[in-house]
C-alpha positions as CSV (number, residue, x, y, z in Angstrom):
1,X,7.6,-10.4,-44.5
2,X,4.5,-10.4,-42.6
3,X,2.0,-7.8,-40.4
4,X,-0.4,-10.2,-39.5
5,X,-2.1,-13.4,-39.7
6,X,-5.2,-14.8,-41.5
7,X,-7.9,-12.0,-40.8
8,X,-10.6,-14.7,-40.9
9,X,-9.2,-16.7,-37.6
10,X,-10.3,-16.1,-34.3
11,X,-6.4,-16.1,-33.1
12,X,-4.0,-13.0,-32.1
13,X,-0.1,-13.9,-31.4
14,X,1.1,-12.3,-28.4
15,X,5.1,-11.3,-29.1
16,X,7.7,-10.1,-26.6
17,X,11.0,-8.4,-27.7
18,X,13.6,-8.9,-25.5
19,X,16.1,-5.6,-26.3
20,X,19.7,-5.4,-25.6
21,X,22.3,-3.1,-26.2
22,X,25.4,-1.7,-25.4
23,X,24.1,1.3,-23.4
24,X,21.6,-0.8,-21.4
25,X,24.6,-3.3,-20.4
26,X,25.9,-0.3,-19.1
27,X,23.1,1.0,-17.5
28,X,22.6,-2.5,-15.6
29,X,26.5,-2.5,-14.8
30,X,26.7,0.7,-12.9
31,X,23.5,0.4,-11.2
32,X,21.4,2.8,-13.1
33,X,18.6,-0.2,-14.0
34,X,18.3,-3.2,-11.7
35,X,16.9,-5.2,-14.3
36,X,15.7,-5.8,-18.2
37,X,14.1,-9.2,-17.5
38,X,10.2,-8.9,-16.5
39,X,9.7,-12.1,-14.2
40,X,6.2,-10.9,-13.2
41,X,5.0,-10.5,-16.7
42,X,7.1,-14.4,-17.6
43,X,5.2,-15.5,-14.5
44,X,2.0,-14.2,-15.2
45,X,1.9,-15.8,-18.9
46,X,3.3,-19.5,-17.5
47,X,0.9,-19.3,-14.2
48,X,-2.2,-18.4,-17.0
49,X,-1.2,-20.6,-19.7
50,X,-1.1,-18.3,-22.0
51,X,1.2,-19.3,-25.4
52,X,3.9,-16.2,-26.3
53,X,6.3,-15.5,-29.1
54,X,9.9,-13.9,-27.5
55,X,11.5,-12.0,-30.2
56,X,15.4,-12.6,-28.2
57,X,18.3,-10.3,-28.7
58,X,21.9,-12.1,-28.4
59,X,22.8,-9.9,-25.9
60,X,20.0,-10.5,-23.8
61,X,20.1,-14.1,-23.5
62,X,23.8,-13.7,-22.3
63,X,23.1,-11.4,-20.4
64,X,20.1,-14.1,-18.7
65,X,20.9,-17.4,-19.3
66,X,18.7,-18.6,-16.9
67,X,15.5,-17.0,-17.9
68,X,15.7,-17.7,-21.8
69,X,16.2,-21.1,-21.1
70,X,13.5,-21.1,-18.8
71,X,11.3,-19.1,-21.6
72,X,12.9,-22.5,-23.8
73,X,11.7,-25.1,-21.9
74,X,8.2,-24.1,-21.8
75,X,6.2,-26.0,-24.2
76,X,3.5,-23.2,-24.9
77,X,6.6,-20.6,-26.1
78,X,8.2,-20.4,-28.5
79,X,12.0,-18.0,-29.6
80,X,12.7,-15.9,-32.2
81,X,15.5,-13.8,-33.7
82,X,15.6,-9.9,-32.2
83,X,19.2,-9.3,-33.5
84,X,22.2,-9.4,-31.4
85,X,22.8,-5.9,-30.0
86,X,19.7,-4.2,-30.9
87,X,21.3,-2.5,-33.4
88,X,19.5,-0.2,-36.2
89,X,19.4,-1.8,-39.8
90,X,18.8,1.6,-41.1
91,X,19.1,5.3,-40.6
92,X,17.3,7.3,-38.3
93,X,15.7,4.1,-36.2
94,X,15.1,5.5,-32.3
95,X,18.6,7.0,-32.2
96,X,19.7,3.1,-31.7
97,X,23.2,3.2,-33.1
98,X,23.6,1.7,-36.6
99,X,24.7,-1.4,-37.6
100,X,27.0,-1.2,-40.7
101,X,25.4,-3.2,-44.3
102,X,28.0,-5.7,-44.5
103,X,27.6,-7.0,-40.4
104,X,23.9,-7.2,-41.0
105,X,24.3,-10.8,-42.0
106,X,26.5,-12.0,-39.6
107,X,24.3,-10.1,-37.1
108,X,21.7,-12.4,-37.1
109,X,23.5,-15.5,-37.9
110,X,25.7,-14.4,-35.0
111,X,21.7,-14.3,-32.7
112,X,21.0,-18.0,-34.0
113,X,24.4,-19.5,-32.6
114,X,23.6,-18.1,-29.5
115,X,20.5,-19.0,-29.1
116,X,20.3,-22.4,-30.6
117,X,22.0,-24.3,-26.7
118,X,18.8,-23.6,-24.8
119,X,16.6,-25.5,-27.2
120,X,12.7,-25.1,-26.8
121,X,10.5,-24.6,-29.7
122,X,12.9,-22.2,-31.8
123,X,11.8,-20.7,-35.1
124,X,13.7,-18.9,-38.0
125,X,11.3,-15.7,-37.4
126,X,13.1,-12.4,-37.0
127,X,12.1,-8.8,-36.3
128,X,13.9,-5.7,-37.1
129,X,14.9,-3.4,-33.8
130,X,12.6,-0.9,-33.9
131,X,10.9,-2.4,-37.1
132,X,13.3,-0.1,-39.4
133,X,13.9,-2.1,-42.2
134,X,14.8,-1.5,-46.1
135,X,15.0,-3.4,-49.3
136,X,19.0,-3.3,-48.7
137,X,18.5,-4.9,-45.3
138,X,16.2,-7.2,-46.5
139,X,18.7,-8.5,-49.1
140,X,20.7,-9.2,-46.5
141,X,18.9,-11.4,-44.6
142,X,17.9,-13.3,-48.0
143,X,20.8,-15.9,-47.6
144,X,19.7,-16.4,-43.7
145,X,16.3,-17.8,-44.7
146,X,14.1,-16.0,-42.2
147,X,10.8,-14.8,-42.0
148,X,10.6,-10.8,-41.2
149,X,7.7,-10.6,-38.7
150,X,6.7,-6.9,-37.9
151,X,3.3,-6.7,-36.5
152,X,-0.3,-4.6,-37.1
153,X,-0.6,-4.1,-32.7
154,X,2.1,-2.1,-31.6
155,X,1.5,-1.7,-27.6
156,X,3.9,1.5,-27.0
157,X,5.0,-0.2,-23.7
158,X,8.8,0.9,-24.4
159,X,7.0,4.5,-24.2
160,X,4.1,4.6,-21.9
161,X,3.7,6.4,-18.6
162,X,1.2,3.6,-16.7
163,X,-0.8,0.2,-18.0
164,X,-3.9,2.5,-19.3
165,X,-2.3,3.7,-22.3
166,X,-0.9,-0.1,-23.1
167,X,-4.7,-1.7,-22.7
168,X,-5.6,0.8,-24.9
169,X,-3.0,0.8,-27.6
170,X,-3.7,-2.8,-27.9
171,X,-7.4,-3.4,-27.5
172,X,-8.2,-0.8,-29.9
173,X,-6.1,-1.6,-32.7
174,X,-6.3,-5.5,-32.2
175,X,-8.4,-7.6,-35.2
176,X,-8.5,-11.7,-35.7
177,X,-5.1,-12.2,-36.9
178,X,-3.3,-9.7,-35.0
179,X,0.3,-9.9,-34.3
180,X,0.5,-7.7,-31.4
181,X,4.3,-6.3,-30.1
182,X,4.9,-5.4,-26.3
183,X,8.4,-6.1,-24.2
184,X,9.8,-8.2,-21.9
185,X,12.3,-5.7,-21.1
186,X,11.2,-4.5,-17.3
187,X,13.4,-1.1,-16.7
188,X,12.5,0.2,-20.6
189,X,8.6,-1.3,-20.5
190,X,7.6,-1.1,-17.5
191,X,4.0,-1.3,-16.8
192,X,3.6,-4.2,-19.3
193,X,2.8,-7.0,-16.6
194,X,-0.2,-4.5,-15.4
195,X,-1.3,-4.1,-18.3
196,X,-1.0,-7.8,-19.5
197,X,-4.4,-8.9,-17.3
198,X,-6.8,-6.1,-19.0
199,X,-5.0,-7.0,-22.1
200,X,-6.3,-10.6,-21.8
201,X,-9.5,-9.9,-20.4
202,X,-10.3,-7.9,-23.6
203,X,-9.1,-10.6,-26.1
204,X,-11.2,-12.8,-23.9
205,X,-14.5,-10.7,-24.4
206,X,-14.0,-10.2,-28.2
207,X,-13.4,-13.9,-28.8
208,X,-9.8,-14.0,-29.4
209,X,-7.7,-16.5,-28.2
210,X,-3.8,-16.0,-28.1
211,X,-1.8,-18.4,-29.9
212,X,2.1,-18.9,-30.5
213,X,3.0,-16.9,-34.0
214,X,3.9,-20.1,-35.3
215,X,0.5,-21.2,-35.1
216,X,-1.3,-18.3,-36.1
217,X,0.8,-17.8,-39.2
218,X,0.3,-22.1,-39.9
């Protein structure tokens, strides 16, 4: 289980969870949300060529096909393992509903199969919804083989009100090594693409360069 990379690297890893659940099916169904997918913020990464981690949900890659595999078949990102509903692994996690001990497993597994068809540089990373973990959850994952990756930067994107309060959540907490969380998920995060620019711009000034997790944690 990891927070962060090598402190004494001039790298960050830029992540994006990609959250899905029951209720925001709904909401997208009836109208409520138009959309959970951030193109702007996808396009802004690709046009800068900036590497990205994509922590995926199931769920969310059904729910766009077209724009995981387009997140696949870009050489400078890379997928990970979000869980398949976005369920909670524990009590008390961001009233997400709770997903019971003995479908944690299969949870997961369940992500892989799904996500494995679109290809791309794939990883055996995996991040708790809402980071809420235990040791019972993490014997669970045991047999899968993963790495759990929760991260020292955590944006507040799903929360925030406008970009300011994103710059600053990140540019003020990041360090060499960072692993820094923000969303891909427009409707529930979104001032994310404004923010990203400022985001980089900072990185830029302090020397840091952002890297895929894969390489920051090599």
């Amino acid at each position: 289980m990891v927070r962060h990379g090598p402190r004494d690297t001039e790298k960050v890893a830029l992540t994006f969870d990609a959250d899905m659940t029951d209720a925001m099916k709904a909401r997208l169904s009836n109208g409520t949300v138009s959309s959970y997918a951030n193109l702007r913020l996808l396009a802004l990464l690709e046009t800068r060529r900036i590497p990205a981690t994509f922590f995926v949900t199931g769920q969310w890659a059904e729910q766009y096909p077209d724009v995981t595999r387009r997140i696949a078949g870009n050489p400078r990102f890379e997928i990970a393992n979000h869980s398949y509903e976005h369920a909670a692994f524990t009590g008390d996690c961001y009233n997400l509903p709770r997903l019971a001990p003995g479908e944690m497993t299969g949870d997961v597994d369940k992500t892989f199969t799904t996500l494995h068809p679109y290809g791309g540089r794939q990883t055996r990373y995996f991040r708790f919804p809402g980071l809420c973990h235990d040791r019972a959850a993490l014997r669970a994952l045991a047999p899968l083989g993963v790495t759990v990756v929760d991260g020292d930067v955590v944006s507040g994107d799903p929360f925030a009100r406008g970009a300011g309060p994103v710059i600053d959540a990140v540019l003020s907490q990041v360090k060499p090594g960072s692993i820094v969380i923000m969303h891909i998920t427009e409707a529930n995060a979104r001032y994310t693409d404004d923010a990203l620019p400022a985001i980089l711009a900072g990185l830029r000034r302090r020397g840091l360069e952002p890297v895929t997790l894969s390489e920051l944690l090599a």
